[in-house]
C-alpha positions as CSV (number, residue, x, y, z in Angstrom):
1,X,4.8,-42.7,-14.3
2,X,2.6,-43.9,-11.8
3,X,3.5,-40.5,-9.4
4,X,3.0,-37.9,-12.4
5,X,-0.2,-39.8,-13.3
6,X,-1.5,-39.5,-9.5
7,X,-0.3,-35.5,-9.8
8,X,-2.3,-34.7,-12.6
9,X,-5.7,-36.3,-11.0
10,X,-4.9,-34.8,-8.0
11,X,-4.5,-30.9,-10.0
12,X,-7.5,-31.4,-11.9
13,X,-9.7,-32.4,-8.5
14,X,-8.2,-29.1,-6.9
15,X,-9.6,-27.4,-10.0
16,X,-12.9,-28.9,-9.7
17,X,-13.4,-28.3,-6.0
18,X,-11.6,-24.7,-6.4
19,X,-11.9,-23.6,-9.9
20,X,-10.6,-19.9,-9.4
21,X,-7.5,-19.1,-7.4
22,X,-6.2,-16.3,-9.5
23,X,-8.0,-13.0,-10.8
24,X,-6.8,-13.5,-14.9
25,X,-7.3,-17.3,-14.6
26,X,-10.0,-18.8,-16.9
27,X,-12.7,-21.2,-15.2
28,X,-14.3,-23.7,-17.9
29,X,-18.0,-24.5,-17.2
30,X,-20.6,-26.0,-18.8
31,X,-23.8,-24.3,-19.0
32,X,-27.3,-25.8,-19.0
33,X,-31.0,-24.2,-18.1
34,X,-33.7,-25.2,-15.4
35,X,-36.6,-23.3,-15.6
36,X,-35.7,-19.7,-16.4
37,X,-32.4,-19.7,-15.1
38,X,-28.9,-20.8,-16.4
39,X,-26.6,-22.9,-14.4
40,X,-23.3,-23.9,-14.4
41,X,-20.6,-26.3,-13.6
42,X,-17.1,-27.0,-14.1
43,X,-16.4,-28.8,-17.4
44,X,-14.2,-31.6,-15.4
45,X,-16.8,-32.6,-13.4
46,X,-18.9,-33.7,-16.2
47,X,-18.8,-37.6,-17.5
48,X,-20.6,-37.0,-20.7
49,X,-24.2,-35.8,-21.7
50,X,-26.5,-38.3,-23.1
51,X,-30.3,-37.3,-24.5
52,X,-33.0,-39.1,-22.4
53,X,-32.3,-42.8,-21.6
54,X,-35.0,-45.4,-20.1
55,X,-34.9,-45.5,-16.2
56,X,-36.3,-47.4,-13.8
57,X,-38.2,-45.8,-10.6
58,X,-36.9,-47.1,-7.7
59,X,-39.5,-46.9,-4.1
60,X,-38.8,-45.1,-1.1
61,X,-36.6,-42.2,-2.5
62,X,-37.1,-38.4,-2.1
63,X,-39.2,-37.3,-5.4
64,X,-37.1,-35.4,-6.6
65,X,-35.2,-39.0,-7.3
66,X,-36.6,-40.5,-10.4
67,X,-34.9,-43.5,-10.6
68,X,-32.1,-45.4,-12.0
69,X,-30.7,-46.2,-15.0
70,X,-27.9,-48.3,-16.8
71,X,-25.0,-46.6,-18.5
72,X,-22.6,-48.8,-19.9
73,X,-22.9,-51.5,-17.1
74,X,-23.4,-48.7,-14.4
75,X,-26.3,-48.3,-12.6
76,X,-26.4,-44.6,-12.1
77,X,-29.1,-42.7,-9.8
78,X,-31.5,-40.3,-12.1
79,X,-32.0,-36.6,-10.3
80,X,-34.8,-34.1,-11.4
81,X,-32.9,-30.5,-10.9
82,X,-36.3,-28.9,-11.4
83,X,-37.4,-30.6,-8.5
84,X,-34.6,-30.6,-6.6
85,X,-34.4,-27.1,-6.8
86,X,-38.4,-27.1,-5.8
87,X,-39.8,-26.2,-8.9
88,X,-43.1,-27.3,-11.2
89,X,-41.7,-30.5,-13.1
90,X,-42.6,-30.5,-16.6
91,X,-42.5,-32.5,-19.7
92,X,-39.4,-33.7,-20.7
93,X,-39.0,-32.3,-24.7
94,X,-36.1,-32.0,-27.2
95,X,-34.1,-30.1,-25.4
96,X,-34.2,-32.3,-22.6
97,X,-30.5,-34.2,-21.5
98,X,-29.2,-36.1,-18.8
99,X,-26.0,-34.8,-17.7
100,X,-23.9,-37.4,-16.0
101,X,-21.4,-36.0,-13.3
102,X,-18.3,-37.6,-10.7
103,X,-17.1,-36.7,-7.7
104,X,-14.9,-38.4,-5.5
105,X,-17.3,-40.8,-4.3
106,X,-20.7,-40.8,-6.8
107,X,-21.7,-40.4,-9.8
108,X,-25.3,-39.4,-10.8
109,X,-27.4,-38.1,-14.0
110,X,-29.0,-34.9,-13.9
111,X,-32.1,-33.9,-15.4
112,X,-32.0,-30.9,-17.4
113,X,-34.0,-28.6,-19.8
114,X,-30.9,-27.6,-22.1
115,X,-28.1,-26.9,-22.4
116,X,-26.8,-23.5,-22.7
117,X,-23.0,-23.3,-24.4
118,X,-19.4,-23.9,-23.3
119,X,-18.4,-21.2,-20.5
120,X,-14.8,-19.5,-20.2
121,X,-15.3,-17.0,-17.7
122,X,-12.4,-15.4,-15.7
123,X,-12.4,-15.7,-11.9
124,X,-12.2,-11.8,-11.5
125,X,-15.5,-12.1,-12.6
126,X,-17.3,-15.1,-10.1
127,X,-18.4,-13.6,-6.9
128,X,-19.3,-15.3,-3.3
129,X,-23.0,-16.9,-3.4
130,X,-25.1,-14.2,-1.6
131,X,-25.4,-13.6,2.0
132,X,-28.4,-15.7,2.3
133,X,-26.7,-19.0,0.9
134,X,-25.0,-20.5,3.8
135,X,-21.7,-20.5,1.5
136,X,-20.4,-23.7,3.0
137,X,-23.5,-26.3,3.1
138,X,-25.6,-24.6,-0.1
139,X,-24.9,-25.8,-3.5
140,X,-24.3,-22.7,-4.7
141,X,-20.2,-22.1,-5.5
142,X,-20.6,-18.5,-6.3
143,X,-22.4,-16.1,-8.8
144,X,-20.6,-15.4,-12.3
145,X,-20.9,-12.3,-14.7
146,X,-21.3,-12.4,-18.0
147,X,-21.6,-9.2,-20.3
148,X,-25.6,-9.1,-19.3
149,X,-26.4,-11.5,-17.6
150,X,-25.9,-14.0,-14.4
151,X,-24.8,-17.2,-14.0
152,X,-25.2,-19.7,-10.7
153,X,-22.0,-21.5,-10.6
154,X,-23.0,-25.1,-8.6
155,X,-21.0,-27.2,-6.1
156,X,-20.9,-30.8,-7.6
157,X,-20.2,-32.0,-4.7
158,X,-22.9,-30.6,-2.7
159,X,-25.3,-32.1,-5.9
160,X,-24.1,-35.4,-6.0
161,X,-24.5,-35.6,-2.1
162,X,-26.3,-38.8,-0.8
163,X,-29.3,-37.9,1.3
164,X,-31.5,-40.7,0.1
C-alpha cells in the first residue's frame, strides 16, 4: 500500500512540474488576475484559497514580501504578485484572495486580485514562453490559448523560490 501510495504522489508531482506531455491531453489550471492580465497554474499545486487573513510584516525582506501569517498552525510567507511582478500595488478589495501553493520544499500565500475560473485547456494549445523568457530560470512555463485570449501559464516552482 505504502508503494502504490508513493506512485501516485510521485505521478501527480510529474504532472505538476510537466503538465503536458501529449497533444490531446487536458492540463487543469487554476486562473486568477494581477493587474490586467490572467494567470495560471496547475490546479495540484494549489493548497486552498482563503479571502484575506491578518499577517504580520516581518523586517529585512524584499518588498514585494509582506509578511507572514498563520494557517492552521503554519506560519506561511505572504507574497504580493503585483509587486513581484513589478507593478503599482493597490488596495486590496473584494475580490482580493490569498492563494496558498506547495512545492516540494515551500509553501507560500499569494496575493492576488481575483480569481478568474477553473482552466481545462489541452496541451496542443500551451506554447513555449517567448524567446525573451530565458525558458529555464523565468517563471513563465509557457503561453496558453484560449478561443480569444492568452493565458501565462506560471512555474510554481520558480514562485515559491526562496530568495529572501
Amino acid at each position: 500500500m505504502n508503494d502504490k501510495l508513493n506512485n501516485i504522489i510521485q505521478k501527480q508531482q510529474k504532472q505538476i512540474e510537466e503538465p503536458h506531455k501529449k497533444e490531446e491531453d487536458v492540463v487543469q489550471l487554476v486562473g486568477f488576475i494581477i493587474g490586467q492580465e490572467e494567470y495560471a497554474v496547475p490546479i495540484l499545486s494549489i493548497q486552498e484559497i482563503i479571502k484575506p487573513i491578518e499577517y504580520t510584516r516581518v523586517p529585512s525582506v524584499p518588498d514585494y514580501i509582506l509578511g507572514v501569517f498563520n494557517l492552521r498552525g503554519s506560519v506561511i510567507p505572504l507574497i504580493d504578485l503585483r509587486r513581484k511582478f513589478k507593478m503599482e500595488s493597490v488596495r486590496q478589495s473584494e475580490d482580493t484572495r490569498y492563494i496558498v501553493m506547495k512545492g516540494r520544499d515551500n509553501t507560500a500565500g499569494f496575493v492576488i486580485d481575483r480569481l478568474t475560473e477553473a482552466i481545462r485547456i489541452k496541451s496542443g494549445k500551451i506554447g513555449p514562453p517567448p524567446e525573451t523568457i530565458h525558458a529555464d530560470k523565468g517563471m513563465v512555463y509557457g503561453i496558453g490559448m484560449r478561443d480569444d485570449n492568452i493565458l501565462t501559464i506560471l512555474k510554481v516552482e520558480a514562485l515559491l523560490k526562496r530568495d529572501f
